[in-house]
C-alpha positions in Angstrom: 10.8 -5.5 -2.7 12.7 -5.0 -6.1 15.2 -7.7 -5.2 12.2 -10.0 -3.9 10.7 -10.0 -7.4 13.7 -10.9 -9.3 14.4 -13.7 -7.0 11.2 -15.2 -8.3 10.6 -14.1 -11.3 12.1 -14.0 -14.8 12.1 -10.7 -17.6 11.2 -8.3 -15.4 11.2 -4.8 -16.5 10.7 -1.9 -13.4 9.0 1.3 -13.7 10.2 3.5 -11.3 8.3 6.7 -10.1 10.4 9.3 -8.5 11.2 12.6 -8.1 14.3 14.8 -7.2 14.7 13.7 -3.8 16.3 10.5 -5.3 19.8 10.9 -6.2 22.0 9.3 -9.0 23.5 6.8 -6.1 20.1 6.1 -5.1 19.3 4.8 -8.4 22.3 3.0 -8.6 21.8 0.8 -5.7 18.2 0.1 -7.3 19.5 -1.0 -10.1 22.3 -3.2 -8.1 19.1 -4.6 -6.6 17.5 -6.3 -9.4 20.4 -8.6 -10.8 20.4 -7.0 -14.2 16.8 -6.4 -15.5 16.0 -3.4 -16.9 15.1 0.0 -14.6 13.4 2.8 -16.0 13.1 6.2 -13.7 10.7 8.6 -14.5 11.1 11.8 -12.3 7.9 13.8 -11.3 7.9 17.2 -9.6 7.4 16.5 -5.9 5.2 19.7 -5.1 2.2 18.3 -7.5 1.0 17.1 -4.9 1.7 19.1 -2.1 -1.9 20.6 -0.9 -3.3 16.7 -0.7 -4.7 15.0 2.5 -2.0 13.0 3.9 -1.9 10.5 7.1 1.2 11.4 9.4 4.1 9.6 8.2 3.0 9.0 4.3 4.8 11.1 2.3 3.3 13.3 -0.5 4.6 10.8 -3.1 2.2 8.0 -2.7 -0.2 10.2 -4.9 2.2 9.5 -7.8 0.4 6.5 -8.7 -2.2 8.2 -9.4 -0.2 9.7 -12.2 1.3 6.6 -14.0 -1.0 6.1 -17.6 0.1 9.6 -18.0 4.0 9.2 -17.2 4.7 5.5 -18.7 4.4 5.4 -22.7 1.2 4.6 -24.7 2.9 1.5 -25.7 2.4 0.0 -22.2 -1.1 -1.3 -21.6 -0.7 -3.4 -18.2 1.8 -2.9 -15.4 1.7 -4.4 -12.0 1.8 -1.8 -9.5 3.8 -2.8 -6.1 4.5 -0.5 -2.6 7.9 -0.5 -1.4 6.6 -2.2 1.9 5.8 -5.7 0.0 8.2 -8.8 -0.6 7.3 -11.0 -3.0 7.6 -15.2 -2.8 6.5 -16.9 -5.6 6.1 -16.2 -9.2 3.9 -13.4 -10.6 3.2 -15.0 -13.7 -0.4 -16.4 -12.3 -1.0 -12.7 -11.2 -0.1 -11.2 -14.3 -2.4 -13.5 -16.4 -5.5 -12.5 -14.8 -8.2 -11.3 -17.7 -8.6 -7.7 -16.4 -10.4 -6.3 -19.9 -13.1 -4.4 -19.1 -11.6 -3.3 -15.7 -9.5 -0.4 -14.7 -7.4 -2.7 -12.5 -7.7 -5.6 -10.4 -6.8 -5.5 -6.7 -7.7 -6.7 -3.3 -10.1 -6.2 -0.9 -8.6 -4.0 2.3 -9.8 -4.7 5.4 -11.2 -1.2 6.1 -13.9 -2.8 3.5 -16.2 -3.5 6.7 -15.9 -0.1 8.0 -19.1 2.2 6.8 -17.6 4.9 8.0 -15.3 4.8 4.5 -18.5 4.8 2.3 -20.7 7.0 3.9 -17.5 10.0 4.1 -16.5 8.6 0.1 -20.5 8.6 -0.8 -20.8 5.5 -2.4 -22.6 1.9 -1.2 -20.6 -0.6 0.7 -21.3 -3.3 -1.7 -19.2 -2.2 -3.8 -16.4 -2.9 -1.9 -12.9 -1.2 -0.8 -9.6 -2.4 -2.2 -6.0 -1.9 -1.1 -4.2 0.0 -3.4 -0.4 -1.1 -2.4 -0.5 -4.1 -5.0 -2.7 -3.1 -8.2 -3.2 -5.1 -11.7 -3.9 -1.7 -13.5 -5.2 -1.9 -17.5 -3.7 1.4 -18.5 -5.4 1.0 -21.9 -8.7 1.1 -20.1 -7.4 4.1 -18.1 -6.1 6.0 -21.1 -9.4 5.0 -23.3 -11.5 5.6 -20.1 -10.0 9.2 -19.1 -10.0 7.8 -15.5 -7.2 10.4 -14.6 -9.4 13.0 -15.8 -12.6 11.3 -12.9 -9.6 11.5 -10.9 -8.5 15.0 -11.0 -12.4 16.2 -11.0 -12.5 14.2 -7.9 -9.4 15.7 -6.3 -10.5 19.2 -7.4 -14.2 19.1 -6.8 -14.6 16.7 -3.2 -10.7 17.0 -1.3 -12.9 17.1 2.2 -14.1 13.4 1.6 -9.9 12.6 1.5 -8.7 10.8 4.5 -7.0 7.6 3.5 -4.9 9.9 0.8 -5.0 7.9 -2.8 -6.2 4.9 -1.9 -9.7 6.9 -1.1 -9.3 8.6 -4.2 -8.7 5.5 -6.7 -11.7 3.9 -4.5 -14.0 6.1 -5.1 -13.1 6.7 -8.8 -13.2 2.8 -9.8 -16.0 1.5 -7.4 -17.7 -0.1 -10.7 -14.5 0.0 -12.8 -12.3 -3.2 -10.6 -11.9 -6.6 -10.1 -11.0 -8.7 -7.1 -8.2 -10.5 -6.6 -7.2 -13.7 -3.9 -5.9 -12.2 -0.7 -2.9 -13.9 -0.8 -1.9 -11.5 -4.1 -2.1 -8.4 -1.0 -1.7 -10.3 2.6 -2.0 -6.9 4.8 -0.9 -7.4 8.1 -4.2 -6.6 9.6 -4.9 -10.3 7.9 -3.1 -11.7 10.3 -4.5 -10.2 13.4 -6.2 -12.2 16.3 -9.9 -12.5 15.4 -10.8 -10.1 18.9 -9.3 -7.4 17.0 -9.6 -7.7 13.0 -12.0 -5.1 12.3 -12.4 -6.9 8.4 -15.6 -9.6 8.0 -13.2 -12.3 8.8 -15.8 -15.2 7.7 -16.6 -13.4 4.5 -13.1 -14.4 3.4 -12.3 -17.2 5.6 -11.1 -19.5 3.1 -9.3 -16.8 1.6 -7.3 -15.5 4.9 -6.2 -19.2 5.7 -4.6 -19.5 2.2 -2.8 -16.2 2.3 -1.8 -16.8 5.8 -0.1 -20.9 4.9 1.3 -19.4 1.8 1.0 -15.7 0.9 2.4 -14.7 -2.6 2.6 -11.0 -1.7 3.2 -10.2 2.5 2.5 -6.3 2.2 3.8 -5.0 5.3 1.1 -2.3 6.1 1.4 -2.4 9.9 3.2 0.9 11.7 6.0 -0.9 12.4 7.8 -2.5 9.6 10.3 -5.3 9.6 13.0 -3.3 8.9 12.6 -1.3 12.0 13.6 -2.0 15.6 10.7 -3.2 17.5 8.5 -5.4 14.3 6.2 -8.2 16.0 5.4 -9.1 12.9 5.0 -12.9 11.9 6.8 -12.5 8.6 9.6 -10.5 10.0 11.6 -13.3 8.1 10.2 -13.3 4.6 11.6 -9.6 5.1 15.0 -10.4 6.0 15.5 -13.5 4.0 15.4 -10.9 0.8 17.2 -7.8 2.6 20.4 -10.1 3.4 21.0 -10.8 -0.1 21.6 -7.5 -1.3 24.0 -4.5 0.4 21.6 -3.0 3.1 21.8 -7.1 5.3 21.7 -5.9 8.9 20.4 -2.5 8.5 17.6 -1.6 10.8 15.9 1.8 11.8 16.3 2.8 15.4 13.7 4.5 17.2 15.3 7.9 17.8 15.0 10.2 21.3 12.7 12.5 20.5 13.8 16.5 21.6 11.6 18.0 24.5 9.4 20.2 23.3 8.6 17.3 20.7 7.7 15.1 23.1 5.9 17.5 25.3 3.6 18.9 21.7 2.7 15.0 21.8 1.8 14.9 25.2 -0.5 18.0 24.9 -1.7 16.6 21.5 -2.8 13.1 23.4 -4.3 14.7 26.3 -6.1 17.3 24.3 -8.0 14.4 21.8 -8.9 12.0 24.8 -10.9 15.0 26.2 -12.1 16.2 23.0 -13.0 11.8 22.1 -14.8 11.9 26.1 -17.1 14.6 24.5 -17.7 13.0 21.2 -16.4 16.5 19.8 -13.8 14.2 17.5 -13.0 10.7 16.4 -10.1 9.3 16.4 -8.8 8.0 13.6 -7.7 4.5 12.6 -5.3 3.2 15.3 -3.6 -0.4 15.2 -4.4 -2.5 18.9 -1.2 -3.5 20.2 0.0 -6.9 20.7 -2.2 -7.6 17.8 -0.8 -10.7 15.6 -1.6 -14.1 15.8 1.1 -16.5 16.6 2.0 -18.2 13.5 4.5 -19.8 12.0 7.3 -18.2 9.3 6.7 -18.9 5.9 10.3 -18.3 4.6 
C-alpha cells in the first residue's frame, strides 16, 4: 500500500501506528518501501485494547485508529487514513482537497449500509448512513476541538455489547451526523464488485457510482477474506496488487494455506455442526459470511 502511494504521488509524509510487535527491521523495510519520503512511527501499547470485540482474524490493532488526534501532534489538522489491505492508482491530490470543515472525516459508504440489522444493534436511523472505515479523510482539528475521542471512549465504556464490526461500529455510531461522503471509487470494497444475485448493498442507489469505481477505481481496498497476496484470491484486481508488490523486495511472496493440526480441525468441525443446529432453531444468527464464487468477471485495471 505504502509503495502504491508513492508510485503516484508526490511529498508524501507517513504516519505510522504501531506497537512493539514491530521490530527495527520491520521498520526498515517500510521505510525501503516508500522511495525516500519521510516515515514517522509512533508506538502504542498493544494491550489498550485488549478486552474489545474483535471478528476472528482482525487483530486488536485495528482499534488504534481510533487513537490517532491523540498520538499525532496538534500541528497536524488533516491526515488521510489508509488500511494495509488497499493499493492506490492514481493521484490523491483530488482526495485530499475535498472541503471537509465542519466534518469529523469524510469517507465512503460500506456496503453493510443496507443491512438494518447494523442500525437497529448500533441504535441509530439508517438514513444516516454507514461508512467504511479502511480509507478515512479525518479533520483532526474538528476531532481535537470536538472531543470526539472522549464520545468515543464513553461509547466504548458505556455500550461494548452493541460492538460487532470492532472500530468501524464504534466511529459509525460516534460520527453518524459528524461525516461526509465520498465517491466509491476513493474505497472500491470488494463486495462492489460482486455479481448483483449476491451484493447485499442497494446496488441502484449507487449505480453510477459502482460503474466508475469498477472502470477506474482510485483506491481497490481488498476487504474480501482472501487477499491477493494469498494462495487461492479470485479477486478481479489480483493484478493492481501484484503490479505494486513486484517493485519492491517481498515480488513473489504469497501466503500458503497451512494444514491445520487435528484437534484444530476437528474444534471446527464441532463448531460448524453445533451453529447449523443452533441457526435450524433460530437460537443464533450467523454472522456476515462472503458467498463463494462471488465476483463478477471483469476485466484488470492495471
Amino acid at each position: 500500500m505504502m509503495h502504491s502511494v508513492c508510485r503516484n504521488n508526490e511529498a508524501v509524509r507517513f504516519h505510522v501506528i504501531v506497537d512493539e510487535s514491530i521490530t527495527e527491521e520491520d521498520k526498515a523495510n517500510l521505510r525501503e518501501a516508500v522511495l525516500s519520503q519521510e516515515v514517522q512511527f509512533y508506538t502504542v501499547d498493544s494491550r489498550l485494547f485488549d478486552t474489545m470485540p474483535l471478528l476472528p482474524g482482525i487483530p486488536p490493532a485495528t482499534y488504534y485508529r481510533l487513537l490517532v488526534p491523540r498520538i499525532l501532534p496538534e500541528s497536524i489538522h488533516k491526515i488521510l487514513f489508509l488500511d494495509g489491505d488497499i493499493i492506490i492508482r492514481h493521484s490523491l491530490l483530488p482526495l485530499w482537497e475535498t472541503d471537509i470543515d465542519g466534518y469529523a472525516v469524510a469517507a465512503a459508504p460500506d456496503t453493510l449500509e443496507a443491512d438494518i440489522g447494523v442500525y437497529n444493534r448500533l441504535r441509530y436511523p439508517p438514513d444516516l448512513g454507514y461508512f467504511n472505515g479502511g480509507v478515512m479523510l479525518m479533520n483532526l482539528f474538528f476531532w481535537r476541538e470536538n472531543n470526539v475521542v472522549g464520545e468515543i471512549e464513553s461509547f466504548v465504556r458505556n455500550h461494548s455489547d452493541r460492538i460487532f464490526y470492532c472500530d468501524q461500529d464504534v466511529l459509525n455510531y460516534v460520527l453518524r451526523k459528524k461525516k461526509k461522503t465520498l465517491p466509491i471509487k476513493y474505497n472500491t470494497l470488494s463486495s462492489y464488485l460482486w455479481v448483483l444475485e449476491k451484493a447485499g448493498y442497494n446496488y441502484w442507489k449507487y449505480e453510477r457510482d459502482v460503474i466508475e469505481a469498477r472502470k477506474d477505481p482510485v483506491i481497490i481496498h481488498y476487504s474480501s477474506l482472501i487477499k491477493p497476496w494469498m494462495e487461492g484470491s479470485d479477486h478481479p484486481f489480483n493484478s493492481s496488487f501484484i503490479k505494486y508488490q513486484d517493485e519492491t523486495k517481498w515480488k513473489g511472496e504469497v501466503w500458503k494455506k497451512r494444514k491445520r493440526p487435528f484437534m484444530t480441525k476437528l474444534l471446527c468441525h464441532t463448531n460448524d455442526a453445533l451453529m447449523k443446529i443452533l441457526t435450524k432453531t433460530g437460537l443464533w444468527k450467523p454472522p456476515f459470511k462472503e458467498p463463494e464464487n462471488s465476483f463478477l468477471d471483469l476485466e484488470p485495471v492495471d
